[in-house]
C-alpha positions in Angstrom: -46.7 -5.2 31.4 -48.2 -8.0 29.4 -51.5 -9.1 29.7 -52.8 -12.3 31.9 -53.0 -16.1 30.1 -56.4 -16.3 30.1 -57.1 -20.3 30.9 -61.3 -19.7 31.5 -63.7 -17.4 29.4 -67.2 -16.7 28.4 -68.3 -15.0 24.7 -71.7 -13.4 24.6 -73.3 -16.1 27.0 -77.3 -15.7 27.2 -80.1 -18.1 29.0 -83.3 -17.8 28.8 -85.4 -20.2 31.0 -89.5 -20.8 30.8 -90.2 -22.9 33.9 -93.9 -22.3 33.0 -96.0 -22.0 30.5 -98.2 -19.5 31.9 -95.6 -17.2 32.8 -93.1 -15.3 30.6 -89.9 -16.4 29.9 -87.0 -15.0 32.5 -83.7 -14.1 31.1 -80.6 -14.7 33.4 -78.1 -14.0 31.4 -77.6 -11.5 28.5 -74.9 -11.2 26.5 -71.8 -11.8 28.9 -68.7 -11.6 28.8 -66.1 -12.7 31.1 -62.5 -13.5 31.6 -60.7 -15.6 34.2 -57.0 -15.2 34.2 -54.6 -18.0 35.2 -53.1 -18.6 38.7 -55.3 -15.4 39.7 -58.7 -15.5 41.9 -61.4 -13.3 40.4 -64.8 -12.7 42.1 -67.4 -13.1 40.5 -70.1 -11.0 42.1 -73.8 -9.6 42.7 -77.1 -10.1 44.4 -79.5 -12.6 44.3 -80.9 -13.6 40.7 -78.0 -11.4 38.8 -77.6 -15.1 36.7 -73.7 -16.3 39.3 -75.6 -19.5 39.6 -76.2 -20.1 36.2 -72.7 -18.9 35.0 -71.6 -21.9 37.5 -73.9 -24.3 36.0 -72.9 -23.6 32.1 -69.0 -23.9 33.3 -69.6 -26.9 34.9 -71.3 -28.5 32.0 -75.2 -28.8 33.7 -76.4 -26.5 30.9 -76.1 -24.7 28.2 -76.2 -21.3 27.2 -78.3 -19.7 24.1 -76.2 -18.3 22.5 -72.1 -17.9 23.0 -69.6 -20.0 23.8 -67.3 -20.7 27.1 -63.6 -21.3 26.0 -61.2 -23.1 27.7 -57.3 -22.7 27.1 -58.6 -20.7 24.2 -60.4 -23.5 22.4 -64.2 -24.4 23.0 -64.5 -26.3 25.9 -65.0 -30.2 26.1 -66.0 -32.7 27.9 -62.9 -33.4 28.9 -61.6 -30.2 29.7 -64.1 -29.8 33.1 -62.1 -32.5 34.5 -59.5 -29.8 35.0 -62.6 -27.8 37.0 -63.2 -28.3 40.5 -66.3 -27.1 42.6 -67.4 -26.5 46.2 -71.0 -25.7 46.5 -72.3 -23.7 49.0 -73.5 -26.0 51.3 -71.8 -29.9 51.3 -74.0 -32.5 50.4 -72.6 -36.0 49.8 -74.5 -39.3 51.0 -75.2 -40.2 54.4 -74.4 -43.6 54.5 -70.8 -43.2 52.5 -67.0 -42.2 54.4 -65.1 -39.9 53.8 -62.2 -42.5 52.0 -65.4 -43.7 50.1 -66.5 -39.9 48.6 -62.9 -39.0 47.9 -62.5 -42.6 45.6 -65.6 -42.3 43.9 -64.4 -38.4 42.7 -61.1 -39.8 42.1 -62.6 -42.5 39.6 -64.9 -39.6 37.9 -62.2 -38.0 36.9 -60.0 -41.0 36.1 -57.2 -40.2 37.8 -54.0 -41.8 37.3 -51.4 -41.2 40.0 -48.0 -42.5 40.6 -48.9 -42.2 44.2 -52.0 -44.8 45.1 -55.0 -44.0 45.5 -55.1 -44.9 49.1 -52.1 -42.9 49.5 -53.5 -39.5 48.5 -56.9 -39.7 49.6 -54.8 -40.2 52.8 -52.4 -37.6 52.0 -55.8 -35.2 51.4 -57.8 -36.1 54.3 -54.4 -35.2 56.8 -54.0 -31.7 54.8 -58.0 -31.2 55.8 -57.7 -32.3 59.2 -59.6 -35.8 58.8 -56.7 -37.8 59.0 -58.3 -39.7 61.5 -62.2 -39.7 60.1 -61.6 -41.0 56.7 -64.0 -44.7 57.8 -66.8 -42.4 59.4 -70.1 -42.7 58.1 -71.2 -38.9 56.6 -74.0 -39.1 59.1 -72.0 -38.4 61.6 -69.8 -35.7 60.5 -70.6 -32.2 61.9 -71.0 -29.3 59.4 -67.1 -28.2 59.9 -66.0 -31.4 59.4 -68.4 -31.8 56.2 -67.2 -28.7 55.2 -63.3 -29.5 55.4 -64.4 -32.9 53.4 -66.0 -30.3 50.3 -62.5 -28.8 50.1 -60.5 -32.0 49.5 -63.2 -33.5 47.4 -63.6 -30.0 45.3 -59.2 -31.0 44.8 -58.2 -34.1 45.1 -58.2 -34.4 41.5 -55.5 -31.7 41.4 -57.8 -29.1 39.3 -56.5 -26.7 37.4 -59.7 -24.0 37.9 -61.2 -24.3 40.9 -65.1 -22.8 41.7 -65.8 -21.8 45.6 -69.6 -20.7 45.7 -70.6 -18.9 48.7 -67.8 -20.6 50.4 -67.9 -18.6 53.7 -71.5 -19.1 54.4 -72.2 -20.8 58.0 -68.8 -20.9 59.0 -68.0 -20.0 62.7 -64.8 -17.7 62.6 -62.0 -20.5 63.1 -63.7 -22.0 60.1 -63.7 -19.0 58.2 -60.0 -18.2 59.0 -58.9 -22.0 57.6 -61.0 -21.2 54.5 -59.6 -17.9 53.9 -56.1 -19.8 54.7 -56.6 -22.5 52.5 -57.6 -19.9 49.4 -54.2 -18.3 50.2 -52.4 -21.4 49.7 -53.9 -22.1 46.6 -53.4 -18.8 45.0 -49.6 -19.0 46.2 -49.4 -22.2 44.5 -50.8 -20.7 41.0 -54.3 -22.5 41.1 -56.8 -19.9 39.3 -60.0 -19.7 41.8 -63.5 -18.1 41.1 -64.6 -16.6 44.2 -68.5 -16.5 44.2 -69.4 -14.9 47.4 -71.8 -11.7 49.2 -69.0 -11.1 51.7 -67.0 -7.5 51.0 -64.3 -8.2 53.2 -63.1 -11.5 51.6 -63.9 -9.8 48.2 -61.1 -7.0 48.8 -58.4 -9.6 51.0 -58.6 -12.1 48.2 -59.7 -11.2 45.0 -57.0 -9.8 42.5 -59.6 -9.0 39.6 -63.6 -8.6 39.8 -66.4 -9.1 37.8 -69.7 -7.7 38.7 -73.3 -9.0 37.3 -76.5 -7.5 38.1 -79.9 -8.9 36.4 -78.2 -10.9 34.4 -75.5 -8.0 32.6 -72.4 -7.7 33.2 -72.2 -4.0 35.2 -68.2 -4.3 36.3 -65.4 -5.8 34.8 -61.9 -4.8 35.5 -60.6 -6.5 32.0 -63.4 -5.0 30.1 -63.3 -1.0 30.1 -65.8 -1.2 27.3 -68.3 -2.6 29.3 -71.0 0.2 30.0 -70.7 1.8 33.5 -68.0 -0.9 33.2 -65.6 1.4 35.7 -66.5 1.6 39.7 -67.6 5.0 40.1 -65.1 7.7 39.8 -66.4 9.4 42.7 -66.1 7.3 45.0 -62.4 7.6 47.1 -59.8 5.4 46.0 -57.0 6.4 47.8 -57.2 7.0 51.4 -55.5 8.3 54.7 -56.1 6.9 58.4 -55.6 9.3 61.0 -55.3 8.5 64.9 -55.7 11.4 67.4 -57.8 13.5 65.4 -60.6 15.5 65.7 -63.0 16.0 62.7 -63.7 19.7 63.9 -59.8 20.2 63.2 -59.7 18.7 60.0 -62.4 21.0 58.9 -60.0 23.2 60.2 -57.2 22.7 58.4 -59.5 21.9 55.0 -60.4 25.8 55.4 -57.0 27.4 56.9 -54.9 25.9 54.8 -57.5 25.3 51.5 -56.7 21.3 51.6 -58.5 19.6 48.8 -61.7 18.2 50.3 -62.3 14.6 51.3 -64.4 12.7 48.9 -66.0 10.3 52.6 -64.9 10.7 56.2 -65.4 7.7 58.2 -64.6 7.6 62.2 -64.4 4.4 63.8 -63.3 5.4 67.4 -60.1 6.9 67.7 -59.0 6.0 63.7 -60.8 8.4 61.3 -60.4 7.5 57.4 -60.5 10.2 55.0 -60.8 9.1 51.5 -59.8 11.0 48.0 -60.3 9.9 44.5 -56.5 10.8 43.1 -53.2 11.0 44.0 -52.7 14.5 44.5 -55.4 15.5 46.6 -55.0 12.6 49.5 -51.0 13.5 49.2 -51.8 17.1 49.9 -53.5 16.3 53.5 -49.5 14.1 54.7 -47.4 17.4 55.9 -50.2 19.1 57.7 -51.5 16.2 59.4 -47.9 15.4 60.2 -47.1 19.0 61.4 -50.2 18.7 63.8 -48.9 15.7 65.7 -51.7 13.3 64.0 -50.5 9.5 63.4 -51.0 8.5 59.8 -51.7 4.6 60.4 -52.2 4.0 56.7 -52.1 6.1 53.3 -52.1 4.2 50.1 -54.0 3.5 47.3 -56.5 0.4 47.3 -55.8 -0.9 43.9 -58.8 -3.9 44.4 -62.6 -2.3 44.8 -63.1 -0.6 48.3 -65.8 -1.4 49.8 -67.8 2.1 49.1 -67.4 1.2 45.8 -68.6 -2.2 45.8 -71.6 -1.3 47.3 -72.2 1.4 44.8 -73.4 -1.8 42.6 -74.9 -3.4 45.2 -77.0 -0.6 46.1 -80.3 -2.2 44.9 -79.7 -5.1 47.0 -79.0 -3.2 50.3 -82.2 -0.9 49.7 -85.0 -3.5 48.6 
């Protein structure tokens, strides 16, 4: 199988920043590498100061790094190039006293866009596929958060980008908002669009992301292109493949583990009626299908969760979770 086009990297990036004079200099990033693969969307992840907001800021063109270089369709990146970027921050701020029509125009002109269609015509076109069809003369002022964040999305691609950053792009989202974001990230990666996924949340971690890249104080602790990188692997002893049972009793699986000398579960999780046992190969979760069959159990799932569970994830997230 050959290897991913590789449309966004980063060579041995390092910051150092010295906000004050009096105090020493703090290092956010040192000596990363990462890779971002086209039409793919890869997470890039970690806690609070791990140096995600300044990887952003050097893609993006607001600073630059140290030392190393970011690469762009395998040539140093220009000026140019980051019109082909788009980015959603966190939370949507555009002026108060501007519409809708008037933000979309003004990113349209920033990144000299030159369509067949008219202008009109596909800010028009992009307000209808957000749901503003009918709000594109309303004053920002008077858009709600939703609707402010709906506008952030077609702003962050009208201009058709061919990388697109999402940062944090869950947060303060009630759960129908949530469900269109998660929708509208599907869409996108159907459509070949490579996304960077910056976000805390797990579960839209594993539904989403098809490779990972983990930072922590400014290293890079997990990559699944790098295998070089130290601790660079989720930890081997944590399950990877995993078996959900219905109608069992964990008494009886300790039962069967001894009667029948079943390879032992590396976590056993019980969430009312379905309890998850979890294995780290193959062999030993495959071991545990004929006599959980023979005893009447229902296997709801067995499989093997090729993205990072979420026991794994929080492995490197450990120090956050514990502070």
């Amino acid at each position: 199988m050959s290897s991913p086009q590789i449309i966004l990297s980063l060579r041995g990036i390092e910051k150092t920043f010295r906000p004050d004079v009096f105090k020493p200099p703090t290092q956010s990033l040192k000596g990363v590498d990462l890779e971002f693969p086209a039409g793919s969307c890869t997470g890039l992840v970690g806690h609070n100061g791990a140096g995600k907001t300044t990887t952003i800021r050097m893609i993006l063109g607001l600073i630059s790094p140290d030392r190393g270089k970011i690469f762009f369709r395998d040539q140093p990146i220009r000026r140019e190039d980051r019109s082909a970027i788009g980015y959603m921050a966190e939370s949507a701020r555009f002026p108060p006293g501007l519409t809708a029509s008037e933000i979309l125009e003004t990113q349209l002109t920033l990144h000299r866009v030159k369509s067949q269609t008219s202008r009109k015509q596909l800010i028009k076109q992009k307000l209808a596929s957000v749901g503003l069809q009918n709000d594109g003369n309303r004053r920002i002022r008077d858009f709600s958060k939703g609707m402010q964040q709906r506008l952030a999305w077609a702003h962050a691609t009208i201009h058709d980008p061919d990388v697109l950053i999402l940062d944090e792009p869950f947060t303060g989202l009630d759960p129908l908002g949530r469900i269109t974001m998660k929708n509208w990230i599907l869409t996108e990666k159907k459509r070949g669009l490579t996304i960077v996924l910056c976000t805390h949340e797990l579960p839209q971690i594993m539904s989403l992301c098809d490779h990972i890249h983990i930072l922590q104080h400014g290293k890079l602790v997990y990559s699944s292109f790098a295998d070089h990188v130290k601790g660079g692997r989720l930890d081997e002893t944590l399950p990877r493949y995993f078996i959900d049972l219905s109608g069992a009793q964990q008494s009886e699986l300790e039962n069967m583990l001894n009667a029948r000398r079943l390879p032992m579960w590396k976590t056993l999780h019980q969430d009312g009626f379905l309890i998850r046992l979890g294995f780290s190969d193959y062999p030993s979760a495959s071991a545990w299908l004929e006599p959980c069959l023979s005893k009447g159990h229902v296997i709801a799932r067995f499989g093997d969760d090729n993205s990072a569970t979420e026991e794994q994830l929080l492995a490197h997230f450990k120090e956050e979770f514990t502070r």
